[in-house]
C-alpha positions as CSV (number, residue, x, y, z in Angstrom):
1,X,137.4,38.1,89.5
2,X,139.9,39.6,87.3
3,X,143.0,37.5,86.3
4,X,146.1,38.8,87.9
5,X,150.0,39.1,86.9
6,X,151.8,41.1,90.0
7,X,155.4,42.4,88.4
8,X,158.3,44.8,89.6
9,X,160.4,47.0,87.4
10,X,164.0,47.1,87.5
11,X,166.6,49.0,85.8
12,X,169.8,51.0,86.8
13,X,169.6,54.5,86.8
14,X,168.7,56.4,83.7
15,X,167.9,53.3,81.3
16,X,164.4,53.9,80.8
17,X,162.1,51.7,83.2
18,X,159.9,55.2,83.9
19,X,159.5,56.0,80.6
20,X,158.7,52.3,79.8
21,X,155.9,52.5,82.3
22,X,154.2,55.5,80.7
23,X,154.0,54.4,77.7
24,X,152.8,50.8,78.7
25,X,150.5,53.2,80.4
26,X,149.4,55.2,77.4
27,X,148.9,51.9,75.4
28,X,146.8,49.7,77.7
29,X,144.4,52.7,77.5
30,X,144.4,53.1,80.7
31,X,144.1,57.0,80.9
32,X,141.2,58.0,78.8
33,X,141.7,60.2,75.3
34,X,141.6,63.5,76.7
35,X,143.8,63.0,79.8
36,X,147.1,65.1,80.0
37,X,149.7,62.5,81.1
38,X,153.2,64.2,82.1
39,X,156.8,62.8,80.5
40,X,157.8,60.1,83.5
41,X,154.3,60.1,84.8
42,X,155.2,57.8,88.1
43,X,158.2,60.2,89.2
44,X,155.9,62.5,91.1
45,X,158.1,64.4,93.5
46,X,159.9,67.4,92.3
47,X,163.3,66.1,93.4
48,X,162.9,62.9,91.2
49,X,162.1,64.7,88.2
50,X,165.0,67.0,88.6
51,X,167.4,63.9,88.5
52,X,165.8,61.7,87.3
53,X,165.8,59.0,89.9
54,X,163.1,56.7,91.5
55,X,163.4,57.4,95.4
56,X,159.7,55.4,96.2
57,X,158.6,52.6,94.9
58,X,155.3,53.6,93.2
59,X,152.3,51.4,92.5
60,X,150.6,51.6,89.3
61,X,147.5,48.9,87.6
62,X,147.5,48.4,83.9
63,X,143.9,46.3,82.3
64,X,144.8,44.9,79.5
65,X,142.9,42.2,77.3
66,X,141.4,40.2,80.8
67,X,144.2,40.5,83.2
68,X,145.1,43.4,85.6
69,X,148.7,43.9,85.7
70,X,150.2,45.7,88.6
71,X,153.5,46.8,87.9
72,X,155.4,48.2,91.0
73,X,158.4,50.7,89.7
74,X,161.5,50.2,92.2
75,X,164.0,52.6,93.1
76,X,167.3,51.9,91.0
77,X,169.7,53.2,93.9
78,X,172.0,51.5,96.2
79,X,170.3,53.7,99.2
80,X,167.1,52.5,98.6
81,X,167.7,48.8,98.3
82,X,165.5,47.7,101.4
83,X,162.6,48.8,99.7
84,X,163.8,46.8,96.6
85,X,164.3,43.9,99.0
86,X,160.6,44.1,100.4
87,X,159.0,44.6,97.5
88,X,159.8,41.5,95.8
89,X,157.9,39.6,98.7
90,X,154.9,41.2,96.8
91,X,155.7,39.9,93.2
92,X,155.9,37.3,91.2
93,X,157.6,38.2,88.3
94,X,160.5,41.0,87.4
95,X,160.9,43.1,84.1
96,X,164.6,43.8,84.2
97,X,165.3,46.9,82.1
98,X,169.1,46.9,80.5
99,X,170.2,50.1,78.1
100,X,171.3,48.4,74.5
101,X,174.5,50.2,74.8
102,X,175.6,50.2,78.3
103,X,175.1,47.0,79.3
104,X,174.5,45.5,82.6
105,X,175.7,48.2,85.4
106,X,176.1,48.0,89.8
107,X,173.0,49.2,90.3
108,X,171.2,46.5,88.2
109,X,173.3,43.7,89.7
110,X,172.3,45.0,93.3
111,X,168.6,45.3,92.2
112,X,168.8,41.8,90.2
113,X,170.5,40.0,92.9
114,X,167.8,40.7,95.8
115,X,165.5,39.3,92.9
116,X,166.8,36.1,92.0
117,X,167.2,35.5,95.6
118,X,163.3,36.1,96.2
119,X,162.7,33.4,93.5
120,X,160.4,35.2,91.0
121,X,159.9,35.2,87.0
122,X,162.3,37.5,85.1
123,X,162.1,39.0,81.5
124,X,164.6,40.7,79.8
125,X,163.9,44.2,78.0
126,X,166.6,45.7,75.7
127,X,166.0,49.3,76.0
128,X,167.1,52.0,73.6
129,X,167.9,50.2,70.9
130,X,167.8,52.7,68.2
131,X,171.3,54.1,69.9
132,X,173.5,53.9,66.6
133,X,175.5,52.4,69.4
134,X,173.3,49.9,70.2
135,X,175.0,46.2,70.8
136,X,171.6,44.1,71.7
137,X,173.1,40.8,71.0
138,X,176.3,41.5,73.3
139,X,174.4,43.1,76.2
140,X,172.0,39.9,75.8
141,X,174.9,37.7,76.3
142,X,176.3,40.4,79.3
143,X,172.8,39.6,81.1
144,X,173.4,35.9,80.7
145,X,176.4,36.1,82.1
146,X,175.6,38.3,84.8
147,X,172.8,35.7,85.9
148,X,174.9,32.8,85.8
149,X,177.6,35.1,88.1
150,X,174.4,36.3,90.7
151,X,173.6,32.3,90.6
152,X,170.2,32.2,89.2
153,X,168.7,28.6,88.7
154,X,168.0,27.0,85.4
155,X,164.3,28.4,84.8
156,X,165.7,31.7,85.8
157,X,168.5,31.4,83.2
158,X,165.6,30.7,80.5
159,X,164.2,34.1,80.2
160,X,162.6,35.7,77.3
161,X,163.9,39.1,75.8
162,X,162.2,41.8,74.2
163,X,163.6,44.5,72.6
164,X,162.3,48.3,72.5
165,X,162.6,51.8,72.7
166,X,160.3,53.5,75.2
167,X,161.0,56.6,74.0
168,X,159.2,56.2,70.5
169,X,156.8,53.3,71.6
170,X,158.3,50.7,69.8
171,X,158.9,46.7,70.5
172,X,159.8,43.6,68.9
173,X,161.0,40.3,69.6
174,X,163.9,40.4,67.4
175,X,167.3,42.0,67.9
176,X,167.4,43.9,63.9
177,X,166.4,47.9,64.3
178,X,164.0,47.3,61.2
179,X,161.6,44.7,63.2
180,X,160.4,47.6,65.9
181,X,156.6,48.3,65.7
182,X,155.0,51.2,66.9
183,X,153.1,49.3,69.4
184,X,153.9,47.9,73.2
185,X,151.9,44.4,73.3
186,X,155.2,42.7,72.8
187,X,156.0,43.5,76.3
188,X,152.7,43.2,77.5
189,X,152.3,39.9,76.0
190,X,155.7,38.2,77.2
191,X,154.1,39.5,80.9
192,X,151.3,37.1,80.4
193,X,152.9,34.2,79.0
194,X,155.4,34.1,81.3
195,X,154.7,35.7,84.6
196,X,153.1,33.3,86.8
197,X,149.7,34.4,88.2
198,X,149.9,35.2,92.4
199,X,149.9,31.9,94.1
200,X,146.8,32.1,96.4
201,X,146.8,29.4,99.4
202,X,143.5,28.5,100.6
203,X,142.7,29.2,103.9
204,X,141.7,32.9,106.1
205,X,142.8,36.4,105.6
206,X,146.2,37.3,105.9
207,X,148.2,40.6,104.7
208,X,151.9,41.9,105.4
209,X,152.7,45.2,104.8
210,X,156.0,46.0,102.5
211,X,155.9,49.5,102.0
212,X,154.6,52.5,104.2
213,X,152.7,56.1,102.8
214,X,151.8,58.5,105.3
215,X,149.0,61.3,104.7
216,X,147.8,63.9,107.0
217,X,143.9,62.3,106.9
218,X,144.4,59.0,107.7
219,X,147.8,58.9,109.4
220,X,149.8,55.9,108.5
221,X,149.1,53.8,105.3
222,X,150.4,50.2,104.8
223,X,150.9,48.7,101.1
224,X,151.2,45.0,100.4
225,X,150.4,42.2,99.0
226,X,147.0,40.3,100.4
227,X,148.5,36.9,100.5
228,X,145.3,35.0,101.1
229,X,141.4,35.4,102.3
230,X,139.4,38.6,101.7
231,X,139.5,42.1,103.5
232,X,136.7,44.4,103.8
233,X,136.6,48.0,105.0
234,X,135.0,48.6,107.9
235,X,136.3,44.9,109.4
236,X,138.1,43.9,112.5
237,X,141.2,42.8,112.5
238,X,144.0,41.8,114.7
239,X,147.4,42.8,113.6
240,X,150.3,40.7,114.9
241,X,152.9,43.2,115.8
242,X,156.8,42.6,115.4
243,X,157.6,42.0,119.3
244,X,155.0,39.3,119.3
245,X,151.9,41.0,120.6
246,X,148.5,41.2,118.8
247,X,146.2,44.2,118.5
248,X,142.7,44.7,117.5
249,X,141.6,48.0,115.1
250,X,139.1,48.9,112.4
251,X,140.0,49.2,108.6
252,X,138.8,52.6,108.4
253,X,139.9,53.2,104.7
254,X,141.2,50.8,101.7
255,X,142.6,51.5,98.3
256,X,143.8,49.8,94.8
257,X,145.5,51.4,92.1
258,X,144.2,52.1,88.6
259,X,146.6,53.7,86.2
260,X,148.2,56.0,88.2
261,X,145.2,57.0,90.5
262,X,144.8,55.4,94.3
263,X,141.2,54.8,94.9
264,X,139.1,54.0,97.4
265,X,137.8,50.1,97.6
266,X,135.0,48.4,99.6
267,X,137.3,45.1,99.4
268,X,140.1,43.2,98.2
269,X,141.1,39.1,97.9
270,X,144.4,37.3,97.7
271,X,146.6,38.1,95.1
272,X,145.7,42.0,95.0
273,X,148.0,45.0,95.9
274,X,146.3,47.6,98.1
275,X,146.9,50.0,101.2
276,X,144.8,50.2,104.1
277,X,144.6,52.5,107.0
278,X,143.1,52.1,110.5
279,X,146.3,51.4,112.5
280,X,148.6,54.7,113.5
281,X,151.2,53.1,114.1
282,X,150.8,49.6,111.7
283,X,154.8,48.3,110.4
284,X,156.3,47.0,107.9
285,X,156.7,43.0,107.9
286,X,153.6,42.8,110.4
287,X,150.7,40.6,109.7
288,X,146.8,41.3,109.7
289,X,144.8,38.4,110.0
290,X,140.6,37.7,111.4
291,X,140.1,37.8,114.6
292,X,140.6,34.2,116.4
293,X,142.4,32.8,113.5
294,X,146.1,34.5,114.0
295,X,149.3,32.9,111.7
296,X,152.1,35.4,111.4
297,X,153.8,35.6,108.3
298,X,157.8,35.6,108.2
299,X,159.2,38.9,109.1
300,X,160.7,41.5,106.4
301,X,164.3,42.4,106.5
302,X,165.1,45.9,107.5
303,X,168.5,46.8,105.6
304,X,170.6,48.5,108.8
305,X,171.2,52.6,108.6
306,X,175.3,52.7,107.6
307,X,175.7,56.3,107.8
308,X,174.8,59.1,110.4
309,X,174.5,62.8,110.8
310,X,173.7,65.3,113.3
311,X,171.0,67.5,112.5
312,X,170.3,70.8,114.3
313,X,168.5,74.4,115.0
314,X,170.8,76.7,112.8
315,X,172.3,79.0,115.2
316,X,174.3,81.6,113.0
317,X,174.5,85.2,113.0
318,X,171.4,84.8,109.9
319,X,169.2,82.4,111.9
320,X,165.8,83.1,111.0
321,X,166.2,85.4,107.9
322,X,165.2,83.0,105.2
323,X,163.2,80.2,106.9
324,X,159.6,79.7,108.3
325,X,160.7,76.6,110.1
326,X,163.4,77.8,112.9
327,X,162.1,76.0,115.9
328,X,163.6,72.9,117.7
329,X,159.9,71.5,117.7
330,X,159.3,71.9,114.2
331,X,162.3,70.3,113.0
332,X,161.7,67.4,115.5
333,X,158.2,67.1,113.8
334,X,159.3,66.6,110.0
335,X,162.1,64.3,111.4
336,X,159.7,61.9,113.1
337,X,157.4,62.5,110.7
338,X,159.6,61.2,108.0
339,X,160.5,58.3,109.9
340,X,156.2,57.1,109.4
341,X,156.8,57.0,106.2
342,X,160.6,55.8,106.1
343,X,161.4,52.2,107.8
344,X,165.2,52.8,107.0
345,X,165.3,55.9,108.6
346,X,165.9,56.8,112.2
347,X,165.8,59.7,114.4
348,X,167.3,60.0,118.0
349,X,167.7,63.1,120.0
350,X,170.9,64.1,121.0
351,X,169.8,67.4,122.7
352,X,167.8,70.3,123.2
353,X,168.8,71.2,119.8
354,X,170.2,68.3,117.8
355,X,168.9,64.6,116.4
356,X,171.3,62.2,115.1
357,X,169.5,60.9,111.9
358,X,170.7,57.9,110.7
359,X,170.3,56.5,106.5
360,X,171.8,54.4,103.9
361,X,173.9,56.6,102.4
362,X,174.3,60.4,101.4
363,X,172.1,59.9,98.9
364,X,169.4,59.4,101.1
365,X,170.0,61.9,103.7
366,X,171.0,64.6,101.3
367,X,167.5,64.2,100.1
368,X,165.6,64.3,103.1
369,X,167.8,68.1,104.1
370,X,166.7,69.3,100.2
371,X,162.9,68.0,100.7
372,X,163.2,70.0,104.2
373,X,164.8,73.0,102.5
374,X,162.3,73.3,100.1
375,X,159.0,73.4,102.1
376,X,160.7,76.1,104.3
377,X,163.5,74.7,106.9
378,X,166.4,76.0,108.6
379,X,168.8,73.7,110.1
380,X,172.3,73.0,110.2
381,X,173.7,69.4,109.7
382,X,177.0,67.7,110.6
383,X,179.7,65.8,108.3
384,X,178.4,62.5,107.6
385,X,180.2,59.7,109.7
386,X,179.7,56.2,109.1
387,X,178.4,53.6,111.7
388,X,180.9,51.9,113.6
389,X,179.9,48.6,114.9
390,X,181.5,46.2,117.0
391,X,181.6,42.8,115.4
392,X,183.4,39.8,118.0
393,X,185.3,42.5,120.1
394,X,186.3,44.0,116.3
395,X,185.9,48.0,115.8
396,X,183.8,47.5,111.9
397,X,182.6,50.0,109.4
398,X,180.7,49.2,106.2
399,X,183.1,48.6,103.2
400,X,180.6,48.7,99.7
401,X,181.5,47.9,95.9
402,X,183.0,50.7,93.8
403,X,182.7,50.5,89.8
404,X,184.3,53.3,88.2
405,X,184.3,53.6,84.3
406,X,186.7,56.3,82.9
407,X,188.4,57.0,79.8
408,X,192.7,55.7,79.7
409,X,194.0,59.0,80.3
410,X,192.4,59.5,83.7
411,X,193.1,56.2,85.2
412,X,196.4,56.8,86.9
413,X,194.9,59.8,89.2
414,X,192.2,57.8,90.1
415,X,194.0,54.4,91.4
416,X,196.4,56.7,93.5
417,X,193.2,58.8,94.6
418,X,191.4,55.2,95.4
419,X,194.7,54.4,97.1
420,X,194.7,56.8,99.6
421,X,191.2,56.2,100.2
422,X,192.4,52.1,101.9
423,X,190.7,51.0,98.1
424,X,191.4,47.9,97.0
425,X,191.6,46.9,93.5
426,X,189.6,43.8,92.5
427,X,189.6,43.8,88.6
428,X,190.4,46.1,85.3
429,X,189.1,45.7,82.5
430,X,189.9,47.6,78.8
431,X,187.4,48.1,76.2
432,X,188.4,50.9,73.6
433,X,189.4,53.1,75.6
434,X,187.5,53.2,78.7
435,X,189.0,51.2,81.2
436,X,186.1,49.5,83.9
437,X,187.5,49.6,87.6
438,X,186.3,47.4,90.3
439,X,187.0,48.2,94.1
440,X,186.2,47.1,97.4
441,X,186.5,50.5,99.6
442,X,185.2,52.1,102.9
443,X,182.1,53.6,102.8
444,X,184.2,56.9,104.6
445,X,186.6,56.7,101.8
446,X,183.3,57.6,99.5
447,X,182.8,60.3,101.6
448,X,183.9,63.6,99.8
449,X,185.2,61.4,97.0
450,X,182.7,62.0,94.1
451,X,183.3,66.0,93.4
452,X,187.4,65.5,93.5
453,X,186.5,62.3,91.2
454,X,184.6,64.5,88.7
455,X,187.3,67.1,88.4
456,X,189.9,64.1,88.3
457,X,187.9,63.1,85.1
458,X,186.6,66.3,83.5
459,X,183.3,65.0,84.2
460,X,183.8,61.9,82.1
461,X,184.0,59.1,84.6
462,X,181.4,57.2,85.8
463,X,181.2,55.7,89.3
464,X,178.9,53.8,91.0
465,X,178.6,52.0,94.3
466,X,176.6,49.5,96.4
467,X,176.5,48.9,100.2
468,X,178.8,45.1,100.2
469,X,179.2,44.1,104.3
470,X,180.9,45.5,107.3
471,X,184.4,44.8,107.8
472,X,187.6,45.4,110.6
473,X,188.5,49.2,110.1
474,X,190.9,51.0,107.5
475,X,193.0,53.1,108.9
476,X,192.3,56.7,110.3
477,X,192.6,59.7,107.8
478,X,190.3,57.8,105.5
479,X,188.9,60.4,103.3
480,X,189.8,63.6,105.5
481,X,190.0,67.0,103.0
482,X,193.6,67.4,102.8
483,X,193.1,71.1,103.0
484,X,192.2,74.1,105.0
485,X,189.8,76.9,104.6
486,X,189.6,80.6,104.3
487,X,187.6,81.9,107.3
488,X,186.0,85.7,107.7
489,X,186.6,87.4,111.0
490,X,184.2,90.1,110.0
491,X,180.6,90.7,109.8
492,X,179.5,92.6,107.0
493,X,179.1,93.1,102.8
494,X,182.4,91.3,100.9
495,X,184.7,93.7,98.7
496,X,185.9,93.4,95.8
497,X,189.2,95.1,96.5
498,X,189.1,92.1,100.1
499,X,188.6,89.3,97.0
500,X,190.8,90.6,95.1
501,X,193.9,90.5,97.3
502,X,192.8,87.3,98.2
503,X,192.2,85.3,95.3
504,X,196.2,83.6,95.6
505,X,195.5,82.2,98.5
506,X,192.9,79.9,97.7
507,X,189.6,79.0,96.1
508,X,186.8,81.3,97.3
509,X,183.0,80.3,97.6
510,X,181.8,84.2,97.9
511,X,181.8,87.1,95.1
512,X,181.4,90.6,96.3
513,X,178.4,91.7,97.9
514,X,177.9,88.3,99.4
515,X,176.6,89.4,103.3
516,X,178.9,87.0,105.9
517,X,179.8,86.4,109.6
518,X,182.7,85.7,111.7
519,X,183.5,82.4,111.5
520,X,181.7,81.7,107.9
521,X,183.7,79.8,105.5
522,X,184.4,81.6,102.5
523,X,187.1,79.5,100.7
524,X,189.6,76.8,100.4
525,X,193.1,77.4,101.8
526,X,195.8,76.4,99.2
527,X,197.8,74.9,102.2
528,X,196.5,72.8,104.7
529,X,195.9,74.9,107.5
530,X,192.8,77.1,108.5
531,X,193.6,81.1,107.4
532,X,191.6,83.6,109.1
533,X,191.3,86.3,106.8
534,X,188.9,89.7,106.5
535,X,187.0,89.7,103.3
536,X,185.1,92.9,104.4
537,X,187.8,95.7,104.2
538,X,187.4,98.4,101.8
539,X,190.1,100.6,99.7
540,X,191.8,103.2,102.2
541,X,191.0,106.4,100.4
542,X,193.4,109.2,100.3
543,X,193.5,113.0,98.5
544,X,196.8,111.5,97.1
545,X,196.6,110.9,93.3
546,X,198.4,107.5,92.5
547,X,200.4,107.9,89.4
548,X,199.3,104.6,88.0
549,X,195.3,105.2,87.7
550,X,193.0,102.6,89.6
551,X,192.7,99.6,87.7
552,X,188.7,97.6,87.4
553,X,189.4,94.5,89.8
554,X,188.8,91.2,87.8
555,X,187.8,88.3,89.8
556,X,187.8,84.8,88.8
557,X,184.5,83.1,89.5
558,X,184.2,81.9,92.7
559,X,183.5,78.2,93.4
560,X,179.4,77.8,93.7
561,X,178.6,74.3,96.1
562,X,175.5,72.5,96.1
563,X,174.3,70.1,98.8
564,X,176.0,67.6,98.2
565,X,179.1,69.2,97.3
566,X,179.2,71.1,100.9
567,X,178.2,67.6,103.2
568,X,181.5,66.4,101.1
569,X,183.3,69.1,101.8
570,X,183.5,70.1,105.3
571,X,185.0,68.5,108.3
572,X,184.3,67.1,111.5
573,X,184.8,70.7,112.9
574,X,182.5,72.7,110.8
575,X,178.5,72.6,109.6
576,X,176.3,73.1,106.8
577,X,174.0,76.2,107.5
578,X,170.6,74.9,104.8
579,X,168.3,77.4,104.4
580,X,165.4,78.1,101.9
581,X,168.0,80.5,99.6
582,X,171.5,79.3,100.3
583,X,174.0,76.6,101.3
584,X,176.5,78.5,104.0
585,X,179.7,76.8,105.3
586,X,180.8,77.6,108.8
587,X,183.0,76.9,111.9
588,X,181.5,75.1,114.9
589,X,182.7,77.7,116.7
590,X,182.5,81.1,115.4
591,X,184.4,83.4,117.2
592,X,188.1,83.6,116.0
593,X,189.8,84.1,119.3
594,X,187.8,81.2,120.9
595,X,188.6,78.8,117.7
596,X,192.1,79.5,118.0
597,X,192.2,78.4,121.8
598,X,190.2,75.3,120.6
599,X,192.6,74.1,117.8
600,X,195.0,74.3,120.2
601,X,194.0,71.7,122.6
602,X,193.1,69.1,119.9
């Protein structure tokens, strides 16, 4: 038996904990001389590479002199914190990730905090810190700080720091740039000294999954943490399920982690971190035990879905051009079949045609429509709306932690913004020019807020935000988009010449040549009403020569959306139209005549 040190990674996002893992990776020799190993090996899905975010909490297993360190890489975001949560059941010990010039940030407080609370070992890595604006021995004292603040006990507040910079390889115990080596072990010696080994009780099998895969093969995968005993493939065991009952199945299939490979294993004992298969339907927080000798484990926390949105068969004028997935029956497929894989996530149908989904945030819905997008879905999807629950006879909604860091100049837009939005200011602080801003705020006042926060700030502020409780509701226009929109009565190929005479009214999200519909959104109204306006018309040509000779229309570049952008964007009355090519804005109802009547009854 191999000795065993079980830790979790944690960083905010963008200060280095993937890159960290690669090359702790690289220098354990676990991948042999002539194996190709990708920049930010344990991102493996296209969308997390793109930005550079951990959605899943990956496994990974690092040998390295005697011990087998499994190192489980958690997602840094606010949205995916029940993973975080779970997946501290399976560890003992934390590497906290910190960027030498930033500091501690939200994100690493949320991820910290569910920690501390699970009890385990934490060590301190300074990343980056061959920044020329590297301040090690300030963000040291910021960590300190921030674990006295999050309430850690005094062991916790005793932890060892090692300082680095993934990118080059490089580590040392010491603060001074000149100390680095070109070498890892620091790190991976701290782990051993410090992180205690997996407590294993004495006594009969018993395993709890925290974390759920899905492949077509074997159906539904749990990972976890065996917490005692041994497990064998082919073995019965009873699984005792959340509402109490017990059921019998087979463990068809088993795996462990090496590097960054799942393979197969005959069996497993306390202390190890495998999947198994065998039960279609298995859940997180239940507990497999031998047969006869049943002892549940305590149940997992679930976080609770805050934010919902309708999703739906796409029923414009294009339905069908640009997708291979139309039907209601395949969207209701990938929906449910997301939710095997996705304990936070849930599906109900609403009709024929639509499923309220419901998620922890935008984030984590906007992801799901681009991962359907990509592998060939059309659908149309609904503003976001937040969760109203009732709390003691009390209409709530969830309220979450805002940290905004902007330069000086920028500040007084954004407190009036945050104002309007029912914010509430909880702190300032200054530090050469960038001013830190803390705020308790709706979660429907984030709704829409980040693109006018970005053109607020020329792209220099910073905000980030974390899921705090549910509280009495704000008032009622929180968030609404103050104005209208440009709407096409037409079908057909836009103009030039239509733009053109167009462009003072408004924003547009078409250039010529774009094909649209009746009742497509095609700009932003300068006022705050709805303009329905044709975008189609042509030049009315005459034999009459004009005096003053045609002049070349110039347009200015119309206003190009992305996902995220567009669910901010519209309102309660309108929908996203997602295809495989394009992001189209629309009316909920599309003819013009028919809209009119309806505006006038609300």
């Amino acid at each position: 038996m191999k000795n065993k040190k079980n830790i979790a990674i944690i960083a905010h996002v963008d200060h280095g904990k993937t890159t960290l893992v690669d090359k702790l990776l690289q220098m354990s020799g676990t991948f042999r001389e002539n194996e190709e190993v990708q920049e930010r090996a344990m991102d493996s899905n296209d969308i997390e590479r793109e930005r550079g975010i951990t959605i899943l909490a990956k496994t990974t297993a690092i040998d390295y002199e005697g011990y087998r360190i499994n190192i489980l890489d958690t997602p840094g975001h606010a949205d995916f914190g029940g993973e975080v949560e779970r997946i501290m059941n399976m560890v003992d010990g934390v590497l906290l990730v910190v960027d030498a010039y930033e500091g501690t940030m939200p994100q690493t407080r949320f991820v910290l905090k569910k920690a501390l609370d699970a009890g385990v070992t934490p060590i301190v890595v300074v990343n980056k810190i061959d920044k020329p604006t590297a301040r090690p021995k300030e963000v040291v004292d910021e960590v300190l700080d921030l674990f006295i603040e999050l309430g850690a006990d005094i062991d916790q507040l005793d932890f060892p720091v090692v300082y680095a910079s993934a990118i080059n390889g490089t580590s040392s115990l010491n603060p001074e740039l000149e100390t680095q080596e070109n070498t890892m072990k620091y790190i991976l010696d701290t782990i051993i000294n410090y992180i205690p080994s997996p407590k294993i009780e004495e006594g009969t099998l018993q395993f709890q999954p925290a974390l759920l895969d899905y492949n077509d093969y074997v159906g539904r995968i749990g990972i976890g943490v065996v917490k005692r005993g041994k497990i064998k493939v082919n073995q019965t065991v009873s699984c005792m399920r959340l509402d109490g009952s017990v059921k019998q199945f087979r463990i068809q299939k088993m795996f462990g982690y090496v590097g960054l490979k799942r393979i197969e294993i005959e069996e497993a004992e306390a202390g190890d971190i495998i999947a198994i298969a065998g039960l279609s339907d298995i859940s997180v927080g239940e507990t497999i035990c031998e047969l006869g000798k049943e002892e549940a484990l305590p149940v997992l926390r679930i976080d609770e879905p805050t934010l919902q949105m309708t999703f739906g068969t796409n029923t414009s004028p294009f339905a069908g051009k640009e997708g291979k997935f139309l039907t209601a029956r395949k969207i209701e497929e990938r929906l449910f079949k997301e939710t095997e894989r996705d304990v936070s996530l849930k599906v109900e149908k609403s009709d024929n045609e639509s499923w309220i989904v419901s998620g922890r945030g935008e984030l984590h819905l906007s992801i799901l429509i681009e991962n359907m997008r990509r592998e060939g879905y059309e659908l149309q999807v609904s503003k976001p709306q937040v969760i109203i629950k009732e709390i003691d006879g009390v209409k709530c909604e969830p309220f979450e932690e805002l940290q905004i860091d902007v330069p000086e100049e920028y500040v007084g837009p954004v407190i009036e913004a945050l104002g309007n939005r029912e914010g509430t200011m909880e702190n300032m602080v200054n530090h050469e020019n960038q001013v830190r801003l803390l705020y308790t705020i709706p979660s429907r006042g984030l709704i829409g807020f980040s693109t006018e926060f970005m053109t607020m700030t020329k792209g220099y502020g910073i905000m980030n935000h974390t899921y705090k409780e549910y509280r009495k509701m704000a008032g009622n226009n929180v968030g609404a988009r103050k104005n209208g929109v440009l709407v096409s009565i037409e079908n057909g190929k836009t103009t030039a010449y239509a733009l053109g005479q167009l462009e003072d009214r408004g924003v547009m999200f078409v250039e010529p040549g774009t094909d649209v519909y009746e009742g497509m959104i095609v700009g932003e109204n300068n006022h705050d009403n709805d303009l329905a306006v044709n975008v189609v018309k042509g030049k009315n040509l005459t034999n009459t020569r004009s005096s003053s000779k045609d002049h070349t229309v110039v347009l200015k570049r119309p206003k190009i959306l992305s996902l995220e952008t567009a669910l901010d964007f519209i309102n309660d009355d309108e929908y996203v139209e997602v295809t495989p090519v394009t992001f189209r804005l629309r009316k909920k109802v599309l003819n013009t005549n028919e809209r009119k009547k309806y505006d006038a009854k609300k």
